[in-house]
N, C-alpha and C positions, 0 to 999 in steps of 0.2 A: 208877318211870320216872326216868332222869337228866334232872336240869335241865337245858333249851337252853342252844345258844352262848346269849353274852348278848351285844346290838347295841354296835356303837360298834367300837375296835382290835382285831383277832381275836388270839386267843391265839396262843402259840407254836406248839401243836402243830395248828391248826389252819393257819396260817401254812405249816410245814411241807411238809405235806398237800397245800395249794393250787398251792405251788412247784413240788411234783411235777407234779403235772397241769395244766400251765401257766396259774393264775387265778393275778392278780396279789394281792395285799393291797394296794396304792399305787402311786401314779403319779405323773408328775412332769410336771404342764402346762408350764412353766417351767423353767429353767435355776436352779439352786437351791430350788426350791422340791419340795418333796412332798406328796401330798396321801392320806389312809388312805382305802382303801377298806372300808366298811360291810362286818363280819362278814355280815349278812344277803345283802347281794347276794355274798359267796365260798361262803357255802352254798349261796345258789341257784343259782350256776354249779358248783360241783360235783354238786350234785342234777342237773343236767342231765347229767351225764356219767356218772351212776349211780354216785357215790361220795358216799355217807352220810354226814355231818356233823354233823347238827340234832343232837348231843349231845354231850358229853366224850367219854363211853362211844365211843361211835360215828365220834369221830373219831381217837379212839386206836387204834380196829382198824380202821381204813381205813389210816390211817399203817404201821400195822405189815405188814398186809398187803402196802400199796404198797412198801415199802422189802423186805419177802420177794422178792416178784416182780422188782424191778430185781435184786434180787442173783443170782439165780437164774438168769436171763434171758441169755440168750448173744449174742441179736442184736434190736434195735429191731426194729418191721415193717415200719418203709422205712429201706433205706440208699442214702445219695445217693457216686457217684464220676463226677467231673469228669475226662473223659479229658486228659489230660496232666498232671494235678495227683496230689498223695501221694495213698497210698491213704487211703481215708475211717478213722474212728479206730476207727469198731466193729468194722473189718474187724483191725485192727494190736494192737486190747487182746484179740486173742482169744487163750485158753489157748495155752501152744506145742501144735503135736501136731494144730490142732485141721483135720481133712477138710472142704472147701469144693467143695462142688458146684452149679454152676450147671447152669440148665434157660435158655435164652434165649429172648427172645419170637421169635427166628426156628423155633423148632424143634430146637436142637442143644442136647446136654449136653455140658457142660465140665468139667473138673477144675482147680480154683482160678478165681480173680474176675479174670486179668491180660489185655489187649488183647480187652476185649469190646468189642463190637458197639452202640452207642447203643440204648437200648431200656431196656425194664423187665421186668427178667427175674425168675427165681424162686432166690433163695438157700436151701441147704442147706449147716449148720455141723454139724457131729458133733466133739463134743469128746473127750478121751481117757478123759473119767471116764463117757463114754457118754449128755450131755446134750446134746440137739438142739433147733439153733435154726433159724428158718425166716423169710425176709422175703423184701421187693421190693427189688429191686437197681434204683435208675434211675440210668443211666447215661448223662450229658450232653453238650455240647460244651461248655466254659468259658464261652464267652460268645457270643450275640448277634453276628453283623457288623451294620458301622453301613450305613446305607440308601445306597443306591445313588449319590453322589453329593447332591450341596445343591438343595435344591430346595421349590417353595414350593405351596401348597393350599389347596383350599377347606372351608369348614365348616360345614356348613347340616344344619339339623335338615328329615331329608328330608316332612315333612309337611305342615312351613310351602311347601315349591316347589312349586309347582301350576303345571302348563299347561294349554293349549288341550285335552290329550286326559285330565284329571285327572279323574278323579270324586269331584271334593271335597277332595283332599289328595293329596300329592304321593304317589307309587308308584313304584317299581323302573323303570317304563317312562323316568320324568323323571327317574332317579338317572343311568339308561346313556345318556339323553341328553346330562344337565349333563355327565357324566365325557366322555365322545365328543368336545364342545364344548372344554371346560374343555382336556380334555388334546391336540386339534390347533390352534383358536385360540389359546387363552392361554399354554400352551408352562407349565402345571401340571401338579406333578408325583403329585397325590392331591385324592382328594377325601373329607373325614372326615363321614359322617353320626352320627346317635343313634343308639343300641341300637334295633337290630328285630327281638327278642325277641318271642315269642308273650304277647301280653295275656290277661289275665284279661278271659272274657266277662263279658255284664250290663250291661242301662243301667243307672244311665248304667257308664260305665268309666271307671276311673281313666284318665284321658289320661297318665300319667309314665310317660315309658319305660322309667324306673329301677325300676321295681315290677311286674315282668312276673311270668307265668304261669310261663312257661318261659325260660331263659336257652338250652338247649340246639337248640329249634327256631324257626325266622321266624315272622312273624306273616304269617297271607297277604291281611291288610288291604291290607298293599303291593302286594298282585298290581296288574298291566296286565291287563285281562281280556281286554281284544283279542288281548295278545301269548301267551296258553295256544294252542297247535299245533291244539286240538278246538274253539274256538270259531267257527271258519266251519261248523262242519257240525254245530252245533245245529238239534237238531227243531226247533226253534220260535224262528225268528230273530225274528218280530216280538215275541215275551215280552222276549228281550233288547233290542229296538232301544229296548220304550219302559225298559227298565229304565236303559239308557243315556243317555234324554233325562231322566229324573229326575234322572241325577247332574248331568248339564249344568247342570239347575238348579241343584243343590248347588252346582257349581263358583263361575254365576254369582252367587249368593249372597252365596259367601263375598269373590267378585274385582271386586262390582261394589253390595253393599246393605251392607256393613259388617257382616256375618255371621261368627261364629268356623269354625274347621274342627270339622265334628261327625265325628267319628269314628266312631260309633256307626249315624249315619245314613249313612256310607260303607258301611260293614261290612253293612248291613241289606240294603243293593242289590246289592254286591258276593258276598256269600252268596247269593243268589239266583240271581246269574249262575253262580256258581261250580256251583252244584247242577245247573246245564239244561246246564252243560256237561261235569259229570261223569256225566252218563247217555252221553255219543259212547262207542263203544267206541275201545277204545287198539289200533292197529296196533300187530304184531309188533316192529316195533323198538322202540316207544315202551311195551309193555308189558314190554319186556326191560329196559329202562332202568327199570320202576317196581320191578321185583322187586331190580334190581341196590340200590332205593337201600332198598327193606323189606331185603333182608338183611345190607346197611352197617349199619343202625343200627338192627337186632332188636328186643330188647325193650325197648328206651327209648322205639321209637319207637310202639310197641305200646300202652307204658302212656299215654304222649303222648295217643295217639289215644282211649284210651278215657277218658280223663278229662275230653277234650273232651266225648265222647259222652254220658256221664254228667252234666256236668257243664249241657247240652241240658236234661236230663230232671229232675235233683234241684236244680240252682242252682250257681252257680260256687266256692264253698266248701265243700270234701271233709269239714270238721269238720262238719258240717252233714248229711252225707247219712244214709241210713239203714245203723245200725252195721256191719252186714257187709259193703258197700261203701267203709267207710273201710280196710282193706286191699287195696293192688294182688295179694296175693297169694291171696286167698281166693277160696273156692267161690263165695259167693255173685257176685264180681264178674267168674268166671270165669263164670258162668252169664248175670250180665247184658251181658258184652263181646260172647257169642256171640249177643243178643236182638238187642244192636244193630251187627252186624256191618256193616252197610249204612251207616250212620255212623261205624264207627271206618274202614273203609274210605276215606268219602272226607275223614275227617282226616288220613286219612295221605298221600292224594294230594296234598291241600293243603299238607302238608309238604313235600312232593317236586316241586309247580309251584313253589312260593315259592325253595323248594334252587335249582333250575333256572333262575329269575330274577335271584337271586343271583348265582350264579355268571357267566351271559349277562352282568351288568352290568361285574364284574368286568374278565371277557375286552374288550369293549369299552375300558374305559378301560386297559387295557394294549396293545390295537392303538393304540388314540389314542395312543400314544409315551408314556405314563406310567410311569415309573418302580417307582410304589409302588402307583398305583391306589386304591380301595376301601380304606377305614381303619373298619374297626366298632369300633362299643363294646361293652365288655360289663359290663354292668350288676354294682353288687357284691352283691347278692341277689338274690330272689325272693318273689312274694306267698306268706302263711303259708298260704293256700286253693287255693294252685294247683297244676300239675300237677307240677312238679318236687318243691316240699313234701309230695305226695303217693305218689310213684312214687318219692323217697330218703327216705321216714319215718326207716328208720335212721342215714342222714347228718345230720341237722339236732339242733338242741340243742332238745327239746322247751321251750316255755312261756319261752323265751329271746326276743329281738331285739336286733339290732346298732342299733347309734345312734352319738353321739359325745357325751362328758365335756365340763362348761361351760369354755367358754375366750372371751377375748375379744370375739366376736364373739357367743356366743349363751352367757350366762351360765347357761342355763334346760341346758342341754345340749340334745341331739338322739336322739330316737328313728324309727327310719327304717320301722320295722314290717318287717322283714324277719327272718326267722329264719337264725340265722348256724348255719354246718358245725360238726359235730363235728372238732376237730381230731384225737381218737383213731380215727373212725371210718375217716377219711381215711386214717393213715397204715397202719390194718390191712389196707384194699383199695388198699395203695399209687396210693392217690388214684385211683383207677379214676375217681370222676362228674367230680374237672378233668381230667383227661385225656381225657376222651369230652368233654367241654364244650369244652376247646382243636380239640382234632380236627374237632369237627363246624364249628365258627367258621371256622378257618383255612383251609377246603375253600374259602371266595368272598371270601378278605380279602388284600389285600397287605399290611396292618400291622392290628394291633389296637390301640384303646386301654383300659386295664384303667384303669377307675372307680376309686376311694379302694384305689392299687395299693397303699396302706400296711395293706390288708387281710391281704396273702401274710401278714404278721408276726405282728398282733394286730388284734383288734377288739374294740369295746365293747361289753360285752351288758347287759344291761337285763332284771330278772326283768321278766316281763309283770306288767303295773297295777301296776307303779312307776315313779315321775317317773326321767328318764334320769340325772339327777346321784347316784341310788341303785344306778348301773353296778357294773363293773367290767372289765378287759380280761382278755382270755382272748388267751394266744399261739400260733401254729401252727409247725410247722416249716418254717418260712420257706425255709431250703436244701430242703429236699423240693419245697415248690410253685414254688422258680425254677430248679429243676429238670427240675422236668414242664413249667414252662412254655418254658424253653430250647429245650427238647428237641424239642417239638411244631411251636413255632414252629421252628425251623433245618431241620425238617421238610418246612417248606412254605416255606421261605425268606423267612418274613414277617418284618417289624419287629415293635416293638412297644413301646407308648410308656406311661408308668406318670402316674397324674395323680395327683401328687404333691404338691400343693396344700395351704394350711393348715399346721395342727399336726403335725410329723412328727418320732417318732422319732430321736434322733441314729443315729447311724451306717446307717439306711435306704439313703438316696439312693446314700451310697458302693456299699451293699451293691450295690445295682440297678443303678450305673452300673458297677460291675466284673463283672458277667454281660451286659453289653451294652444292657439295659433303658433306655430315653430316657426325660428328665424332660419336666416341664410348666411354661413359664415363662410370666407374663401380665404385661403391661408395667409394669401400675399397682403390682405386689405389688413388683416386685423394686426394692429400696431396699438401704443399706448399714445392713442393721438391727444391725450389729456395729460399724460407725462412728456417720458425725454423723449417718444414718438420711435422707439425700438421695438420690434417682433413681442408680440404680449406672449407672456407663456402659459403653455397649455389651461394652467389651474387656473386662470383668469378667465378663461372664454364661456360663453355661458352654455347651459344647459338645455336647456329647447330650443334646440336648434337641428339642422341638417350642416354639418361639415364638410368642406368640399377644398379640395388644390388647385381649382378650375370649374369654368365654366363655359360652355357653346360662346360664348362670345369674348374669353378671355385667350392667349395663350393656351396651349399646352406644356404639361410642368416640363416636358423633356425641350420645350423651347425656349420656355423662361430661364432653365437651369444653364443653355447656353447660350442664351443672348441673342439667338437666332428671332426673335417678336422680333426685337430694332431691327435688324438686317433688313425683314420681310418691309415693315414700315418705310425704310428707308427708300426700298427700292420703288417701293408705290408713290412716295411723296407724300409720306403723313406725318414726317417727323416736322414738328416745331421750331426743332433746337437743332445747333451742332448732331455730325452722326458723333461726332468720339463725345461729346458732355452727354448724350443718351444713352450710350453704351455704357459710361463710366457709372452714371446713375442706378443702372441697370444692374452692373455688375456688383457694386457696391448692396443695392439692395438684397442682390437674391446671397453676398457674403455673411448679412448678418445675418439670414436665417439659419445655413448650413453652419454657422457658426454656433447657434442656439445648439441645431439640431445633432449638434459633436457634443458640446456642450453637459447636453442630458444622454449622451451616450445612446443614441439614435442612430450613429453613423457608423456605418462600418462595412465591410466587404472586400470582394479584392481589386485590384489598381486595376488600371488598366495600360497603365506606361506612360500616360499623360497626364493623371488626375491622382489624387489620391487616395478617389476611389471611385468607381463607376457610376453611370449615368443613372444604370438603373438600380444601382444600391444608394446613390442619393434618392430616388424616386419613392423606394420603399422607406426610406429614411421618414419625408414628408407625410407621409401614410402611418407613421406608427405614432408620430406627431399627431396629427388626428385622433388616432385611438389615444393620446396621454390627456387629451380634454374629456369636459363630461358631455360632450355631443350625444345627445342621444341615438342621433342617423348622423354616418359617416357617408361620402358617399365616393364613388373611385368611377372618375373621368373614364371610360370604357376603352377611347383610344393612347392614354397610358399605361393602360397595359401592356402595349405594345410598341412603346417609343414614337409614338405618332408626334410631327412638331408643325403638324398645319391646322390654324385654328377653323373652327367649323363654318365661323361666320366675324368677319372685321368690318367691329362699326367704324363709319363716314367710308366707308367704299360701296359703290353699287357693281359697274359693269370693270371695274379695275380688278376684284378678285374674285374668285367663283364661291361666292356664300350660300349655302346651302346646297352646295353641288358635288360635296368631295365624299367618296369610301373610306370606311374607317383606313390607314394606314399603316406599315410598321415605320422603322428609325429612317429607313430607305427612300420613303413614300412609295414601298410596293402595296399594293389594295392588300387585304386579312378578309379573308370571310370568316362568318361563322362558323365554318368546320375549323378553319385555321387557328381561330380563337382556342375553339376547345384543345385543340392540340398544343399551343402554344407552352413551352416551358415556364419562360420571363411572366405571362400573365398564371399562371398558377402559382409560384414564387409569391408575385404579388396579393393574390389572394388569400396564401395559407397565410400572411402575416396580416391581412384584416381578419379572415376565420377565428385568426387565435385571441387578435387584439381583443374584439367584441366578448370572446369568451372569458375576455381575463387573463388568459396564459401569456406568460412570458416571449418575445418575439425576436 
């Protein structure tokens, strides 16, 4: 048997090998700097792509192989053409001579690839020597138009807003209200929530929204139970009346004893209602509208539903079930979908109230005069036991997860436990699962925002049970997936804005901002880190972008403003350094903004006895700052409005602080509902000087 790679620099032809298949050997944190990546982790990401490495022998005839095949090979399996732009290159390096037949996703065949039709169609190359090549043609608009005019929004993580009619945590009922609100009061142009992605059941549940079940359907946690069409005319209204004075409690709980949002005991009640009202039978037109949305979204939605069902009976992790149910394709699970037809059933209705709520909320906040409306996220994975991992086994990179390589910030690197895409598998079903992911999104979204959108490029994979700095990145066809996503979104005429955030690739942002793709700018990050590395000013920051003072994962400004992050830090055991060199760091930084922002005559209001001027006249100060860039989306952190100083979620903490668990707050950390909001003085303050900013008026 041939001796293994051996650990440490990969050889040449190993090297090779990996380039083809896009695993990197090295990466470059830094500007001059490179850093080798571990032979062992380039074997194991090409193990995951089913190219054989673990030996000389064996990586010599994967090379040879691979280099046959490219030569051989007449066309990729996705080729991307930007209409008005040259033709793409795989199209121009073809033999002379060589017959091009298109099949269109409309239906019609063509002879040659010129003035198609947007879509992803089906290419056929016949060359003269009689070798046939065969791919996805996606064919896109260049770019992105930018959003409808300048205009500013709100941000809130829709679970923390709880109202008068909430069952514990905010739901779709209080999204289309705040949007309703937000966009004829406040004269906002959007309102961005968290991915509401289907979770992974199971108490407890992971609460991060970024680790969902499924990316592709809602979670119908979020339902309004009142607002389903079949809830008046449950057999048994008093099972629901008390089930609805349980949640009351919940609500009061969390709004009035200092209680977190349990999500779990929302979902326990809310499943229960969901079940008394899935026995009303569905009128004709309402039954026409369930079949219209089972045969939109067929068998995805199919396997969706039985993983759920399954998932009931054996436990929420498909590695786990009994073997012949770990295939969506097999008898046995085709035997036990049909046991449980009665529950894959009203999973999939629950897809289609949640779909239906969605989109309701939507439409609302674009009667409300919103421009953009509804901004979803969408998460950049999925849990390894859920339904998506389960129902695209051949999309994902077995025994792989994405994470991120040590930098600055978290030396240790980052594993995020999410199993990253095959980038081969992608481009062989010309990306068919993002493109059904785009599609099904964009149905209830005025814009979208794509999580760590420096994923389209590459991402860092991480063999499973190795520390994350024993990575390596794997790259994708970046022109392919902002292509689909171009495409999709110009589709549905949505924006779509990239969180670009962190360590990024050179030439990215350009890449993203010349297909139309908006960045993510956050006030504290953006400095002249190419100069003397002070607060950049406004006229510097770019132009397509979303502007923001924060983020779900950042501080809140009224925490930053006093220095209360460190305290909180400190008290968990996450600080690095000295408390007083963090604090002084701290304080120093957040001096030269308020210094800018006096500076440009930004500051101003009345004292308060202590300061020389108040918390929240610095707060609006930061916000008009905002408006003096040309951001085109501004956006306003939802619980600064209200003095809130507890962040929604602090990375490298799990069970030390409650992330994803807390109600919006005021300065006090008393809970705010939604009626409170509206009511609130300090968040209308706040808002008439984005209203005016956006308009141009003076503030």
């Amino acid at each position: 048997m041939a001796a293994p790679q051996p650990a440490g620099a990969p050889g040449d032809e190993l090297a090779r090998l990996a380039a083809l298949h896009g695993v990197a050997t090295s990466y470059s944190p830094s500007p001059g700097r490179t850093v080798a990546a571990s032979a062992d982790a380039v074997v194991a990401a090409l193990a995951a792509l089913d190219v054989d490495a673990s030996s000389q022998e064996a990586t010599r005839a994967a090379l040879a192989g691979r280099e046959e095949e490219l030569a051989r090979r007449l066309l990729p399996p996705t080729v991307v053409h930007w209409t008005g732009e040259a033709a793409p290159a795989a199209l121009t390096a073809l033999p002379p001579g060589t017959v091009l037949r298109v099949e269109t996703e409309q239906g019609e065949t063509r002879a040659g690839a010129d003035d198609l039709p947007p879509g992803v169609h089906r290419l056929t190359a016949t060359a003269p020597d009689g070798r046939t090549g065969r791919a996805h043609l996606v064919v896109a608009p260049p770019r992105l138009p930018p959003p409808p005019g300048r205009c500013y929004g709100l941000l809130v993580q829709l679970y923390s807003l709880l109202s008068a009619r909430s069952w514990g945590m905010g739901d779709l009922g209080d999204l289309a209200e705040l949007s309703g609100w937000a966009g004829r009061a406040l004269g906002a142009g959007f309102v961005q929530v968290n991915p509401l992605h289907a979770a992974v059941p199971g108490a407890p549940t992971d609460p991060s929204p970024y680790r969902p079940s499924s990316r592709r359907f809602p979670d119908p946690v979020h339902l309004r139970i009142e607002d389903v069409p079949e809830f008046p005319y449950a057999e048994e209204p008093a099972r629901l009346q008390a089930l609805r004075e349980r949640a009351g409690r919940l609500r009061a709980a969390v709004l009035h004893e200092g209680a977190l949002i349990d999500r779990d005991a929302v979902w326990d009640l809310k499943r229960q209602a969901l079940e008394e009202v899935a026995r009303v039978p569905l009128g004709p037109g309402r039954r026409a509208a369930y079949a219209d949305f089972l045969a939109r979204h067929g068998q995805a939605l199919e396997d969706h539903a039985t993983w759920c069902a399954l998932a009931e009976v054996h436990g929420p992790d498909w590695s786990r079930w009994p073997e012949g149910l770990r295939d969506p394709r097999s008898a046995a699970t085709a035997r036990a979908r049909a046991d449980l037809r009665d529950r894959v059933d009203l999973h999939s209705r629950l897809a289609w109230l949640t779909d239906e709520q969605l989109t309701a909320a939507q439409r609302t906040a674009r009667e409300a005069g919103m421009p953009i409306g509804i901004v979803h996220d969408l998460a950049v994975g999925v849990h390894p036991g859920g339904a998506d991992a389960w129902a695209q086994q051949d999309h994902f990179a077995a025994g792989m997860s994405t994470g991120a390589p040590p930098d600055a910030f978290n030396a240790r690197g980052q594993d995020w436990g999410l199993p990253p895409w095959r980038p081969d598998r992608l481009a062989a079903s010309g990306y068919a699962p993002f493109r059904h992911l785009l599609r099904a999104l964009f149905r209830y979204a005025g814009a979208l925002r794509i999580d760590h959108v420096m994923g389209l490029f590459r991402l860092w994979w991480v063999p499973q049970g190795r520390p994350p700095t024993e990575g390596t990145y794997v790259r994708y066809d970046a022109e392919a997936m902002l292509a689909v996503l171009v495409l999709e979104a110009s589709r549905a005429r949505a924006v779509v804005i990239g969180e670009d955030l962190g360590t990024v690739e050179p030439g990215v942002r350009e890449t993203l901002d010349r297909r139309g793709v908006l960045g993510t700018s956050v006030l504290w990050f953006e400095r002249d880190w190419d100069g003397d590395g002070r607060p950049l000013p406004p006229e510097r920051w770019r132009a397509d972008c979303l502007a923001t003072a924060t983020t779900h994962d950042l501080p809140p400004t009224a925490a930053r403003l006093t220095g209360e992050h460190v305290t909180l830090r400190h008290r968990l055991g996450l600080l690095t350094r000295p408390l007083d060199q963090e604090r002084a760091e701290a304080a120093a930084d957040t001096a030269e903004w308020l210094t800018l922002l006096t500076g440009l005559g930004l500051l101003h209001g009345p004292g308060d006895g202590r300061r020389a001027v108040s918390e929240e006249a610095e707060i609006q100060a930061v916000h008009r700052f905002l408006l003096r860039t040309p951001a085109r989306m501004v956006g306003l952190w939802l619980p600064d409005a209200v003095g809130d100083r507890r962040p929604q979620n602090l990375p490298g903490t799990w069970d030390q602080y409650p992330n994803w668990r807390l109600p919006v707050a005021d300065a006090e950390g008393r809970p705010v509902t939604l009626e409170d909001l509206a009511a609130s003085p300090r968040l209308r303050a706040l808002t008439e000087v984005l209203r005016a900013g956006v308009r141009g008026e003076k503030t």
